[in-house]
C-alpha positions as CSV (number, residue, x, y, z in Angstrom):
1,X,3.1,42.5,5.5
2,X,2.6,43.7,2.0
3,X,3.1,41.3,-1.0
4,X,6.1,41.9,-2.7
5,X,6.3,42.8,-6.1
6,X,9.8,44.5,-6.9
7,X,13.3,42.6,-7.0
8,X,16.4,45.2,-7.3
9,X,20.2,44.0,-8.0
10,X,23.2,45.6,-7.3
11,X,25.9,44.9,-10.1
12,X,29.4,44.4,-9.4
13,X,29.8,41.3,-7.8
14,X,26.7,40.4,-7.7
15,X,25.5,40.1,-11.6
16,X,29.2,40.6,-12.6
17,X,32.2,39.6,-11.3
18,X,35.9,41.3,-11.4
19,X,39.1,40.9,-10.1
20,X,42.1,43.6,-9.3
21,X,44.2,42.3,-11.8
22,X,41.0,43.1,-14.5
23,X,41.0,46.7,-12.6
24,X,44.8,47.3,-13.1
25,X,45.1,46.6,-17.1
26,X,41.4,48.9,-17.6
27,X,43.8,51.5,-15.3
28,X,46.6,51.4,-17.5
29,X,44.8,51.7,-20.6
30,X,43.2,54.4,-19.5
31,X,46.8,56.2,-18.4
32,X,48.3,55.1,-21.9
33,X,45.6,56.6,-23.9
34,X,45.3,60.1,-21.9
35,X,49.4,60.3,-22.0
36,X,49.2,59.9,-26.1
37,X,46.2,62.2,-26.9
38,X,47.9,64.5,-24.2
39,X,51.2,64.5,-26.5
40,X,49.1,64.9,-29.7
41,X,48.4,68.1,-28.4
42,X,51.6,68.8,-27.6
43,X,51.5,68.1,-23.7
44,X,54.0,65.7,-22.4
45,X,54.1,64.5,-18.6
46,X,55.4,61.9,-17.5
47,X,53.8,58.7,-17.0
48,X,54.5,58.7,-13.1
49,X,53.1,61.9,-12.9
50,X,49.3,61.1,-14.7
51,X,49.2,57.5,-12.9
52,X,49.5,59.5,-9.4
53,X,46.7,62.3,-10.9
54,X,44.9,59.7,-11.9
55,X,45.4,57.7,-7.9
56,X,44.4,61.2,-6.4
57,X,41.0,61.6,-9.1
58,X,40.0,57.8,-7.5
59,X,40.8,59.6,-3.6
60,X,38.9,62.5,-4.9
61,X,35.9,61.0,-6.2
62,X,35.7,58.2,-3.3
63,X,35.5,61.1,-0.8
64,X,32.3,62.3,-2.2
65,X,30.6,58.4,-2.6
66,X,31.5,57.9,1.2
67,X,29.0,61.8,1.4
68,X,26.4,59.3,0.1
69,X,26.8,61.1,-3.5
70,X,28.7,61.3,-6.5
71,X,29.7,63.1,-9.5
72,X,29.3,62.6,-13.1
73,X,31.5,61.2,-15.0
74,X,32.9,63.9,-17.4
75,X,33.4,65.7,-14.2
76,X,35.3,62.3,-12.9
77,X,37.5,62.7,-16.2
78,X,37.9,66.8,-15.8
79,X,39.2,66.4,-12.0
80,X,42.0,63.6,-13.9
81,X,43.1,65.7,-16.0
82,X,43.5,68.8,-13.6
83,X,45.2,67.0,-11.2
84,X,47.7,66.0,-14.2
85,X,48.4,69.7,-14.3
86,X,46.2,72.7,-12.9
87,X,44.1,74.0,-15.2
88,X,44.7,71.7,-17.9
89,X,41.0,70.6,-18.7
90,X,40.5,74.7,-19.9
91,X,43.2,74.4,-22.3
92,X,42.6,71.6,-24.0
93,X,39.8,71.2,-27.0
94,X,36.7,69.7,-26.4
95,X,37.4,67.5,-28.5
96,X,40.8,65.9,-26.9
97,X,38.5,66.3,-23.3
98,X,36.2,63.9,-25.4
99,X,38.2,61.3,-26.6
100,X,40.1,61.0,-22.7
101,X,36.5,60.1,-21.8
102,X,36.0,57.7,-24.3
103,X,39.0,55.7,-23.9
104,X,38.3,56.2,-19.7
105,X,35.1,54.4,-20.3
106,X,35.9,51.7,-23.1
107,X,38.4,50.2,-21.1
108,X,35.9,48.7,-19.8
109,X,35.8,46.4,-22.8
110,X,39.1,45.8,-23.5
111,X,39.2,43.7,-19.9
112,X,35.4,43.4,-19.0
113,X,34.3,41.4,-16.0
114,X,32.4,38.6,-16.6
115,X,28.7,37.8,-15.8
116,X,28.3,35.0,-12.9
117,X,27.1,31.4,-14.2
118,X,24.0,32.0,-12.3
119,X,23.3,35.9,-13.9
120,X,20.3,34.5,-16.6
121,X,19.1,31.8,-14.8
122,X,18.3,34.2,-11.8
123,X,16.7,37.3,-13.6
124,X,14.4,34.2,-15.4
125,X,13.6,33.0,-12.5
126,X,12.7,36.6,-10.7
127,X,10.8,37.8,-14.0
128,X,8.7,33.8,-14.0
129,X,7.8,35.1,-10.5
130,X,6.0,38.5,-11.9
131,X,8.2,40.8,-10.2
132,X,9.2,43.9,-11.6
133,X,13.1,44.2,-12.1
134,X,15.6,46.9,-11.1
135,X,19.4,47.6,-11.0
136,X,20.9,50.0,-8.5
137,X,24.3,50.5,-8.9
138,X,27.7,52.5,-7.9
139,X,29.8,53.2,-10.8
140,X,32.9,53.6,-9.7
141,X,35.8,54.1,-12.7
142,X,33.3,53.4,-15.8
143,X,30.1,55.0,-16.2
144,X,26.5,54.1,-16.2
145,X,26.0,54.4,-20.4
146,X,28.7,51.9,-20.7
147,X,27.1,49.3,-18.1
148,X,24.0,49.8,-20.1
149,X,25.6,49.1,-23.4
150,X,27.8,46.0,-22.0
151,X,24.2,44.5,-20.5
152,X,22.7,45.2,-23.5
153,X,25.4,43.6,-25.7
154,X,24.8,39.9,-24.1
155,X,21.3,40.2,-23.9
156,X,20.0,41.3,-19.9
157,X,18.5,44.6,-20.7
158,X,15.3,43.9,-20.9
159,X,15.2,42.1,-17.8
160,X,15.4,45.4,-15.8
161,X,12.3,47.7,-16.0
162,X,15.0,50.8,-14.4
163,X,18.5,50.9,-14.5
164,X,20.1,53.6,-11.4
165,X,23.8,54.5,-12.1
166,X,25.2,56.8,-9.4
167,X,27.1,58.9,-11.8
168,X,23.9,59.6,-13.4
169,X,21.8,60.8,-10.3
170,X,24.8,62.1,-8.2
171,X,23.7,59.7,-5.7
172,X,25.7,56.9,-4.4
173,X,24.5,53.8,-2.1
174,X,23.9,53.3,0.5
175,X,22.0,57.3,0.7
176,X,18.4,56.6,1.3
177,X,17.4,58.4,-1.8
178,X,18.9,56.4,-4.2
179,X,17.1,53.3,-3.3
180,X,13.6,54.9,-2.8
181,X,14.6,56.6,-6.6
182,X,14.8,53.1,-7.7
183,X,11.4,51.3,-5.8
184,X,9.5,54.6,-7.0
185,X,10.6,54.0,-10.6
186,X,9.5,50.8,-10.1
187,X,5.7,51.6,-9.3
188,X,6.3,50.0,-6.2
189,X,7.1,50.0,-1.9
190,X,10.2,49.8,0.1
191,X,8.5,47.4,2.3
192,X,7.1,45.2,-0.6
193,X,10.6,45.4,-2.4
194,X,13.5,43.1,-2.2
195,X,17.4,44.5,-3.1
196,X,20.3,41.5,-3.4
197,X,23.7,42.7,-3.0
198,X,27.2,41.8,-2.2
199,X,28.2,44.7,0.2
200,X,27.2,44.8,3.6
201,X,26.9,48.8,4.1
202,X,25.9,50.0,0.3
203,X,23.2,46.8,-0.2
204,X,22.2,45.5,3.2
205,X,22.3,48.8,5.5
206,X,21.0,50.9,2.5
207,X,18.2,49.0,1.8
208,X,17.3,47.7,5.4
209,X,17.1,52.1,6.1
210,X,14.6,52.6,4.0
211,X,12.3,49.1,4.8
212,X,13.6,47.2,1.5
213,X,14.1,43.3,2.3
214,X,17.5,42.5,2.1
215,X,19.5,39.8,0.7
216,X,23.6,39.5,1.1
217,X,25.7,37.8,-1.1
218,X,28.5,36.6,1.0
219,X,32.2,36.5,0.0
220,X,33.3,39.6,-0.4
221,X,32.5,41.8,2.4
222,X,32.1,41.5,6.0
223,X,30.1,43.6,8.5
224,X,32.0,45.7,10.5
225,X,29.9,44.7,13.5
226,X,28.2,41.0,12.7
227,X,25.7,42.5,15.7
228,X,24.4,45.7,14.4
229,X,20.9,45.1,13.4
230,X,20.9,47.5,10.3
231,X,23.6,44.8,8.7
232,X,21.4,41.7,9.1
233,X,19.5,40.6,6.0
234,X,16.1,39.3,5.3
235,X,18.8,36.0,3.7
236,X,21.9,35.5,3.4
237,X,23.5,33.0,0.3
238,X,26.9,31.7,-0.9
239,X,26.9,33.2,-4.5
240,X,24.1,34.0,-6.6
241,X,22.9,31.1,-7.5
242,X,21.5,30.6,-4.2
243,X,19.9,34.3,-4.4
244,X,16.4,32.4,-6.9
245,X,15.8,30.5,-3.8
246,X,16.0,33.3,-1.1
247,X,13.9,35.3,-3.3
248,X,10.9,32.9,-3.5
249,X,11.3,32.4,0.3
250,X,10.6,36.0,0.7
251,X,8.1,36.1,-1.1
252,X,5.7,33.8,0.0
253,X,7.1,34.6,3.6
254,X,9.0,32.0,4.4
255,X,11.6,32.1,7.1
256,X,15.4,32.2,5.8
């Protein structure tokens, strides 16, 4: 068995944590800004119409993520304001299409998530261990330039020698490419790479495909068959505090 020398984290619930209630208020920000710079340039809809454009852009862009890929996210924000009326995104200025985006994305800061307990401790103690460092991550609603910025602002880029955002590469976990995008940036092997994540299909499936180890988070998903052998990891822990531990184990080849 080779030696391992590459760690790789999912994000969301995993390094950070968010709620639905956290999702809902970035949502309506994001509807309350689009409906004013929409009225600015004299467009007025009502506000049950862009919350259900805005319901069928998340449907939309899910569709493609469950194809293993994604899209970018000015094309996220394009397809929103199409569906608020059909051909609306040619009409407007560049500049209004710009400042949609923006709000889209810094809603993120008006109601961030917040970073477990456990976030520094863990990266220390993978980076003590000489491992090289990456993040692979699914971007859902806010895109990758804003992750990096809200990392960056308290401190845990440098921990990560690659960061992977799936609006950035038009891949989505758990496609085999992403991940092996990821361990190659890393200078490293699938089979002498470990990836820690909270979702059984994106983390553990996608990284067990492709010969990573495997450590799940539990708590937020369950597999859809506890039997398939593609959904066991490598370890399993309670939260990430416990994920330090399961790394060293791996490492020196202990048995979970």
């Amino acid at each position: 068995m080779p030696a391992i020398t590459a760690v790789t984290f999912d994000l969301w619930q995993t390094l950070i944590l968010d709620n639905r209630e956290l999702g809902q208020r970035r949502a309506q920000v994001r509807l309350d800004g689009a409906r004013e710079l929409l009225l600015a340039q004299g467009e007025e809809y009502d506000p049950a119409g862009i919350r259900e454009a805005y319901r069928g852009c998340y449907q939309t862009c899910r569709a493609v993520r469950n194809t293993n890929r994604d899209v970018s996210f000015r094309r996220q924000v394009e397809i929103f304001i199409n569906l608020i009326s059909d051909g609306l995104a040619e009409r407007l200025p560049e500049t209004t299409i710009a400042e949609i985006e923006r709000v889209y994305a810094e809603s993120f800061f008006v109601y961030p998530p917040v970073f477990h307990d456990a976030t520094r401790a863990t990266l220390e103690a993978v980076k003590e261990l000489g491992l090289r460092v990456g993040l692979i991550s699914n971007t859902g609603m806010t895109p990758g330039y804003t992750f990096r910025e809200f990392l960056g602002q308290h401190g845990f880029v440098d921990y990560f020698q690659t960061m992977i955002f799936s609006d950035e590469v038009l891949l989505a976990k758990p496609s085999d490419e992403i991940f092996l995008m990821t361990v190659q940036a890393l200078g490293a092997e699938p089979g002498a790479s470990i990836h820690i994540g909270d979702h059984v299909t994106n983390d553990v499936v996608g990284a067990n495909r492709v010969g990573m180890k495997s450590v799940w988070i539990k708590g937020f998903y369950e597999p859809d068959d506890p039997n398939d052998p593609e959904a066991q990891a490598d370890a399993a822990v309670d939260d990430l505090s416990g994920v330090a531990d399961a790394v060293r184990r791996l490492v020196n080849g202990q048995p979970d």
